[in-house]
C-alpha positions in Angstrom: -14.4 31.0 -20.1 -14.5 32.3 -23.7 -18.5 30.3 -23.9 -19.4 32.3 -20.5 -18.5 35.9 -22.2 -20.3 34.9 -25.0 -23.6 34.3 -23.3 -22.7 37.3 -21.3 -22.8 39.4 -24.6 -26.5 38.4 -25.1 -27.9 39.1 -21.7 -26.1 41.7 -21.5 -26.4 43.7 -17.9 -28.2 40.5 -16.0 -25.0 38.6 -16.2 -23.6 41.9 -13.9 -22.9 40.3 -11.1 -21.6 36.6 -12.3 -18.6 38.9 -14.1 -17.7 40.1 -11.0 -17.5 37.0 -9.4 -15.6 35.4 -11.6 -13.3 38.5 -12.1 -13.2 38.7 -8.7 -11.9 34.6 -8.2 -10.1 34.2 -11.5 -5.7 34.3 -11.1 -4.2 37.3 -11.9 -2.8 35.7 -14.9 -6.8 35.0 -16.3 -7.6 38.3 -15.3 -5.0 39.9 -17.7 -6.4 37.5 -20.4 -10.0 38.8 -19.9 -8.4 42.7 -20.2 -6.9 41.7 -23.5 -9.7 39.9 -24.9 -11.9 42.8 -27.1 -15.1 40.8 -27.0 -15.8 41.4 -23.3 -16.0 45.1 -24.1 -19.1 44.1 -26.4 -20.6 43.2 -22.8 -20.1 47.0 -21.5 -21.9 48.6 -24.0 -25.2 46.7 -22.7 -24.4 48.4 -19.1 -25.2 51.2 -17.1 -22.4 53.6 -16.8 -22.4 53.4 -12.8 -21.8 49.5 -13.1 -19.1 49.6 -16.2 -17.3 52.4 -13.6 -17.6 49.7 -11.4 -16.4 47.1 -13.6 -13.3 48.7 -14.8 -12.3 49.6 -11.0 -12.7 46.1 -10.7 -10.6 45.2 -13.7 -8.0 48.1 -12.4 -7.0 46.1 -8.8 -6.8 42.8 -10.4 -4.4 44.4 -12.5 -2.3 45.9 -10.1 -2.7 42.7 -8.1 -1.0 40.8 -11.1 1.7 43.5 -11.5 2.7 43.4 -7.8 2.8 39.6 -7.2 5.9 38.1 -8.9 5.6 34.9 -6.3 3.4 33.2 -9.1 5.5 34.1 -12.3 9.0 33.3 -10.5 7.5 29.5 -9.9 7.0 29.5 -13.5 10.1 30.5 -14.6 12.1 28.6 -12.1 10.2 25.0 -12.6 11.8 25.5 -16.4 15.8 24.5 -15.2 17.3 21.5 -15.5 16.9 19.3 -12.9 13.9 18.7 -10.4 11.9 21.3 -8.3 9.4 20.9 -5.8 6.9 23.8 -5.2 5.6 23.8 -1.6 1.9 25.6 -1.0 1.8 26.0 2.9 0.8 28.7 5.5 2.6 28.9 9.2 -1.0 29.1 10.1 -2.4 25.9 9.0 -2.0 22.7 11.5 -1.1 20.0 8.7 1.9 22.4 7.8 2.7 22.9 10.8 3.2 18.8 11.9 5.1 18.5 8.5 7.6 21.1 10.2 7.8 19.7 13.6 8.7 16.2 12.3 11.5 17.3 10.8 10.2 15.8 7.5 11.2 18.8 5.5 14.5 19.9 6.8 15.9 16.3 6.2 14.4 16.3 2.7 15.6 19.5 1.8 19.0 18.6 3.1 19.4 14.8 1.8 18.5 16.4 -2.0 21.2 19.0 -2.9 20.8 18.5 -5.9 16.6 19.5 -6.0 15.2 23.0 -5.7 12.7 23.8 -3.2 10.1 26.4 -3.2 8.2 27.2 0.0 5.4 29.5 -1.3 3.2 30.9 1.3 -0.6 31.1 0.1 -4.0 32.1 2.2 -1.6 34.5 4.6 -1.7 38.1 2.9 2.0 38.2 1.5 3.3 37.3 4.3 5.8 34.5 3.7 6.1 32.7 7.1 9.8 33.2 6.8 9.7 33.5 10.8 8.6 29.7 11.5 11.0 28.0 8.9 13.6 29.7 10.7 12.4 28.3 13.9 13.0 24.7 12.1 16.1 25.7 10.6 15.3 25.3 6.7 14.6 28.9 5.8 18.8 29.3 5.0 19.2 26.4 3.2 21.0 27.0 -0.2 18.6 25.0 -2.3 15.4 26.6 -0.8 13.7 29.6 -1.8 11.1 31.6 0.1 8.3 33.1 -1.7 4.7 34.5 -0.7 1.4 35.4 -3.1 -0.4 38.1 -1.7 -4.0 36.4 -1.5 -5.8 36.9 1.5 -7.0 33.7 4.3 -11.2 32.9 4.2 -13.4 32.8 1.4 -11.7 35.0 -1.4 -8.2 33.0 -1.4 -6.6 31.7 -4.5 -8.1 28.7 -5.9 -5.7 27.9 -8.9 -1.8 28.5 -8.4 1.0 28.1 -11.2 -2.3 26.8 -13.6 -2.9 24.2 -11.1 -6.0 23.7 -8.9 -5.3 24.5 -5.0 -8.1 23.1 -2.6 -5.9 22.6 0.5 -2.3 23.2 2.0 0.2 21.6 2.2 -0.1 21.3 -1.2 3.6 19.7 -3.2 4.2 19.4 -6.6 7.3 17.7 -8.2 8.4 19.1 -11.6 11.5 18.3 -13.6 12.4 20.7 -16.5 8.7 22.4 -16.5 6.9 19.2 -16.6 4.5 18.4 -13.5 5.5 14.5 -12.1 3.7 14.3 -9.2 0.9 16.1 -7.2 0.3 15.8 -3.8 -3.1 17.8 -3.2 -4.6 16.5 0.6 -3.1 15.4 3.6 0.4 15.8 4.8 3.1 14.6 3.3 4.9 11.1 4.0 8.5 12.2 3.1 9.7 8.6 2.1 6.7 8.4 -0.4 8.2 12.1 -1.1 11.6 10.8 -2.0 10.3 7.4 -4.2 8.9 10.5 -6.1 12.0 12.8 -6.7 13.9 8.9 -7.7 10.9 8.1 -10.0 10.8 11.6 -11.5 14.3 10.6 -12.9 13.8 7.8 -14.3 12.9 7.6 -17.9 10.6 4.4 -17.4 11.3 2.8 -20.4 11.1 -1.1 -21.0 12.8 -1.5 -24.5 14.2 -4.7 -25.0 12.2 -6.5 -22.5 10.2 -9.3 -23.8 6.4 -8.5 -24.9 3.8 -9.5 -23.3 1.6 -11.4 -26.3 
């Protein structure tokens, strides 16, 4: 990003509308980078004052976009604890998520791993957190699950990157233990014993000392 600002110093006002869309598609946690980051005021001074007005509106919402979603930064924070979590990117509109729910997949898992965390975090559905249809399948009041929504919007402008992670598609399920990603599950829908090999295999510390070397 920091080569892209750069160039944007030189040509000044022609790289307008390339800040924008990048402003506009960056997380909120990149976005409050760029604010701090003096250099990309160099860039303003080569503007007219209608489109630096323009800018820092821009520059204002994303802001108040990062302060009011806390969905994001809670993920963060909670992957840290001991133990294992697994983050869940879904939507109760999408189709895949929806067979994932109706299989009973994720109520079974949930249940059968006490002992793992579970975030269901509702992307591409405009903060709302879908807590509705995981009633409906009876895993919204489980004690190890926690509902959670980011405020992006469904179509074109939805969040790309999540927790520093790429996000292409829901479901989307990532398998941490103690802040560490094990396992990434980015297309499809899930096969829950391939699910549960994963949690085991997150575990185990995979070492092979004292077993003969292969010459």
């Amino acid at each position: 990003m920091e080569a892209f600002f750069t160039s944007a110093v030189t040509t000044g006002e022609g790289m307008y509308l390339s800040i924008l869309h990048l402003l506009a598609r960056c997380s909120p946690a990149t976005a409050g980078l760029v604010l701090e980051r003096a250099w990309f005021l160099s860039i303003l001074g080569e503007m007219s004052i209608s489109r630096i007005s323009l800018v820092i509106l821009l520059l204002s919402a994303i802001r108040v976009f990062a302060e009011a979603a806390p969905a994001e930064q809670e993920v963060l924070d909670a992957i840290k604890s001991p133990g294992l979590s697994v983050v869940h990117l879904w939507a109760p509109w999408c189709s895949n998520c929806q067979a994932e729910l109706k299989s009973g997949g994720w109520l079974k898992m949930v249940k059968d791993n006490p002992q793992v965390h579970f975030y269901f975090v509702s992307v591409w559905n405009s903060g709302e957190d879908g807590r509705a249809l995981l009633k409906k399948f009876d895993i919204a009041d489980q004690p190890n699950l926690t509902i959670l929504a980011d405020p992006g919007p469904r179509g074109k402008d939805h969040v790309r990157r999540f927790a520093g992670l790429p996000l292409s598609w829901i479901p989307t399920t990532w398998v941490y233990k103690e802040g560490e990603l094990r396992y990434a599950l980015n297309y499809g829908e899930v096969h829950f014993p391939i699910l549960q090999q994963f949690l085991a295999d997150s575990q185990s510390k995979w070492s092979h000392i004292g077993e003969p070397q292969t010459e």
